[in-house]
N, C-alpha and C positions, 0 to 999 in steps of 0.2 A: 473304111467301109465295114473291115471286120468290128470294130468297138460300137459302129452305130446298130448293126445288127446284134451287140450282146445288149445295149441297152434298153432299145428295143421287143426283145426277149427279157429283161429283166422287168420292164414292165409289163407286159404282157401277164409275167407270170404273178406280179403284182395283184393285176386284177381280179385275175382268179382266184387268187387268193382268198383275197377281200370277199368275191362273191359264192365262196365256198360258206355253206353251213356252219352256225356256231361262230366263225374268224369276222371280227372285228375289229376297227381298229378303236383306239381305246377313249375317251372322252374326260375332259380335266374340266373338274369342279369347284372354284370358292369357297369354302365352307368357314362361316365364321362361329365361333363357339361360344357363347357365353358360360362362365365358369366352369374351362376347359379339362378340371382333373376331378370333376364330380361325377361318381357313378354312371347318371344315368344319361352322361351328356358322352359318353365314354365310343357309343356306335363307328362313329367317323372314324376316329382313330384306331379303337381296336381293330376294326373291322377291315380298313387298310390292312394293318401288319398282320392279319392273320388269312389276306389275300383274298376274301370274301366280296372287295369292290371290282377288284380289279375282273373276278370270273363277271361280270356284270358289267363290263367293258368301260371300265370307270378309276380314274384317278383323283384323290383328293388333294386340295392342297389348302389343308386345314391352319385355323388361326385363332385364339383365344381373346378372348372378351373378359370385361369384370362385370357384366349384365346385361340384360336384354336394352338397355338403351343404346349401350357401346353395337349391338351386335344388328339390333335393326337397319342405322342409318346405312353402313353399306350396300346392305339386301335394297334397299330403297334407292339408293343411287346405282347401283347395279354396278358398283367393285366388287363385291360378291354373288356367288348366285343362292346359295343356300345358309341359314341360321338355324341352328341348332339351341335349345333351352331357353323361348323367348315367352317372357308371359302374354296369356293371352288376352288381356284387356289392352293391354299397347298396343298387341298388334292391330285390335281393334279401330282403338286411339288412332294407328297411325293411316288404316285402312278407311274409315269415316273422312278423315280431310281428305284423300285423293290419290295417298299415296299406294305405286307399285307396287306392291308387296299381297302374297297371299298366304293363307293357313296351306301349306302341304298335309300336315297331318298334326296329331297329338302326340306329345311329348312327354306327359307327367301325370296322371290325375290322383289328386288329394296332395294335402300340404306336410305331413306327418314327418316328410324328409327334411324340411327346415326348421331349426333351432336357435332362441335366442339365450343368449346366458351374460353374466355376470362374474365378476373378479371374486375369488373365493373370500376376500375381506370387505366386499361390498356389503353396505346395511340393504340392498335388498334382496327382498325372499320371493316375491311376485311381480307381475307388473303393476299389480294395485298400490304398491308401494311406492312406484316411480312420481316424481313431482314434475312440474313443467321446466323447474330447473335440470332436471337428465334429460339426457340424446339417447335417441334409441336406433340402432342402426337400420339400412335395406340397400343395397348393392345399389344398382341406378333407378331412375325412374322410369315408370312403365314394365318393372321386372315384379316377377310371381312374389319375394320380398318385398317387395314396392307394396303393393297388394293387400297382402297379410298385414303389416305393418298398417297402413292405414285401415284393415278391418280391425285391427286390435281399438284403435281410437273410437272407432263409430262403432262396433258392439262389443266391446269390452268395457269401456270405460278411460284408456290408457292417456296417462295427460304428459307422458315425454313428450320431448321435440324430434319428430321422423330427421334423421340425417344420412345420405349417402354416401354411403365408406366405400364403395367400389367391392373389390375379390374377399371370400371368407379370412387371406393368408392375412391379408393389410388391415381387415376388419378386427383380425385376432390381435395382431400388431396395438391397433391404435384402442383396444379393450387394453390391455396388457399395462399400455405408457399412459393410461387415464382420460385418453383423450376424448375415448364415447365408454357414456356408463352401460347400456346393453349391447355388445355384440350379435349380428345373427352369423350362421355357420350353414353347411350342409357335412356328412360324413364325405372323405373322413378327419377335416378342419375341426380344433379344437379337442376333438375325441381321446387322443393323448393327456389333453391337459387335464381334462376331465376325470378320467379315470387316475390321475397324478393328486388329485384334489386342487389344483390351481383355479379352476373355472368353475364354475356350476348352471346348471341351465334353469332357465325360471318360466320360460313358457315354450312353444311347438304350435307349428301350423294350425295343427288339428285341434288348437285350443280354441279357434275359428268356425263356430256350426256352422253357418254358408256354406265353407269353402271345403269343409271334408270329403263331397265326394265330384267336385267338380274337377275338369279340365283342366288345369293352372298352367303348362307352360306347353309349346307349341315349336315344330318346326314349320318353319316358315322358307318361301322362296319368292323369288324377283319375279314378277309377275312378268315380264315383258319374255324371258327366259322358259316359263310355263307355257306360255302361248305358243312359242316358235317350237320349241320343243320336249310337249309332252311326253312324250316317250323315253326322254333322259331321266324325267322327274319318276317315271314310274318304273323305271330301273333302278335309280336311287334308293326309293322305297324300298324296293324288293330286297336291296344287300341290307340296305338298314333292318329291315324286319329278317331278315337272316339273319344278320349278328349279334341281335338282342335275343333272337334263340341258342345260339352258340353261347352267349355270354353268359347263359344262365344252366346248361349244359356240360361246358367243357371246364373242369378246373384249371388249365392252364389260362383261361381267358382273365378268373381272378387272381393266378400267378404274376400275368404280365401286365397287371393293372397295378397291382402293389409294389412290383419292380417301378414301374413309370412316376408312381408317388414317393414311394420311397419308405413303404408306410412294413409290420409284418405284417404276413397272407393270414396271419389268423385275426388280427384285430379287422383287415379289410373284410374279411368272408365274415366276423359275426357283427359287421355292419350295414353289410348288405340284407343278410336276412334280419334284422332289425329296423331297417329302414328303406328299404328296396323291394318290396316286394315285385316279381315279375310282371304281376298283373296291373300295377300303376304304372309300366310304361307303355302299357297297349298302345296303339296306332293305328288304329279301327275306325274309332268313332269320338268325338267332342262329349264327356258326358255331363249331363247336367247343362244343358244350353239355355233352357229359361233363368237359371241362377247366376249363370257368369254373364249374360246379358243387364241382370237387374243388378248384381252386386258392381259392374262395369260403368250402371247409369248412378248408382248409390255415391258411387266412391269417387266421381267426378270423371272417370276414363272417358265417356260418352254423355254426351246430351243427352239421347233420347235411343231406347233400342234399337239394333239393326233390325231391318223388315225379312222377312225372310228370303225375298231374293238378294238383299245383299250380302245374305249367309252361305245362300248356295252359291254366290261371286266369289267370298273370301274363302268359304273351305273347301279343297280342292284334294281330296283325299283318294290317291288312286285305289280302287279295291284289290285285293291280294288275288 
């Protein structure tokens, strides 16, 4: 009698708990990452270990991807609930035929962080130089490299053969053993070798007019997941846009990022401001929506523009 009256009282006290102000209990989220050790893909993680999710009643259990194609199909079968650095003409792509999946917010805008480069003994200087006999790399398909790479052919002129090399580390790899003549990268991939003189870079995103000031990579969530419960996603938000303020705030945040890669804290901090500016990873607003919609029907992502109620279906951006 006495053990079922402390249980009893244990529960009791249970609930009060629970419906005390502030005490919650806590919520565990999927999160998959495509190119898990890049700057700006860095929120989920940091923002864990420096306990920013969890005040927001939220656990991640985050997992790395080599591009926005690896990292969609989860979010879309709904083994994950949330993707992290997914471009946003796939997710378009994937959003037009029927599937689950919605824009939670913006991710990235402008391309200026991605780099393609070349073996320091390679005869080329440009991509104008490249013949249909070179490969020119882009993570998976339907990824912001995916993207870029096909805008290099339809307004550059570029006559390589687009090939998917997965992660920046395997892309450096198979630049290195000959296997693809242009590498792409993000910091801080290849950046070492670079300044070593072993690699050299021959074009950048924003060699792209289009795409300079558009939207390019997106987090995204499981639509079915959104539905049921809003209110996680717009908690999520909130630690995320918390973290990306810390992250650009607190020095120990580029401490523990350069511990994580393994990279020093001074080559990672003067590539952050080099290549990260704060204000590209806003999470406000999609910019540039008539250009990512035409360069998405240009570049074969979509048939035909989304209409604009299908825009207000796929982005789902909670306000701050």
């Amino acid at each position: 009698m006495k053990s079922a009256g402390f249980v009893k009282l244990a529960l009791a006290l249970l609930i009060t708990a629970l419906a005390m102000p502030g005490v919650r209990a806590e919520d565990t989220l999927k999160v998959a990452i495509g190119q898990i050790n890049n700057w700006e893909n860095q929120a989920p993680t940091l923002g864990q270990e420096a306990g920013i999710f969890k005040k927001h009643g939220l656990v991640l259990d985050t997992f790395g991807t080599s591009g926005a194609g690896e990292t969609l199909q989860p979010i879309i079968s709904g083994s994950a609930d949330i993707g992290i650095g997914v471009g946003v003409a796939g997710v378009m792509r994937a959003f037009s035929t029927g599937a689950p999946v919605r824009i939670l917010a913006p991710a990235f805008t402008g391309t200026a962080d991605l780099y393609w480069y070349v073996r320091a003994d390679s005869p080329l200087k440009t991509l104008a130089d490249a013949t249909a006999r070179n490969t020119i790399a882009y993570s998976t398909n339907g990824s912001s490299s995916h993207n870029i790479v096909l805008a290099f052919v339809d307004e550059l002129g570029l006559k390589a053969k687009p090939t998917p090399t997965g992660s920046p580390p395997a892309t450096l790899t198979a630049v290195m053993s000959g296997q693809i003549d242009i590498g792409w990268a993000a910091p801080p991939i290849a950046m070492q070798e670079i300044k070593d003189g072993k690699v050299r870079i021959i074009a950048r995103g924003s060699d792209v007019p289009s795409l300079r000031g558009q939207t390019v990579r997106a987090t995204i969530i499981n639509a079915g997941l959104l539905q049921k419960r809003p209110e996680i996603a717009a908690r999520f938000m909130a630690a995320y846009r918390e973290t990306i303020d810390w992250m650009y705030s607190d020095p120990h945040a580029v401490e523990l990022y350069a511990k994580k890669i393994d990279k020093p804290v001074e080559l990672v901090r003067d590539t952050i401001k080099t290549f990260y500016p704060k204000e590209a990873l806003q999470s406000d607003h999609m910019d540039d929506m008539p250009g990512i919609l035409r360069d998405a029907v240009k570049l074969k992502f979509l048939r035909e523009p989304l209409t604009e109620a299908q825009l207000k279906e796929l982005v789902r951006t909670p306000p701050r």
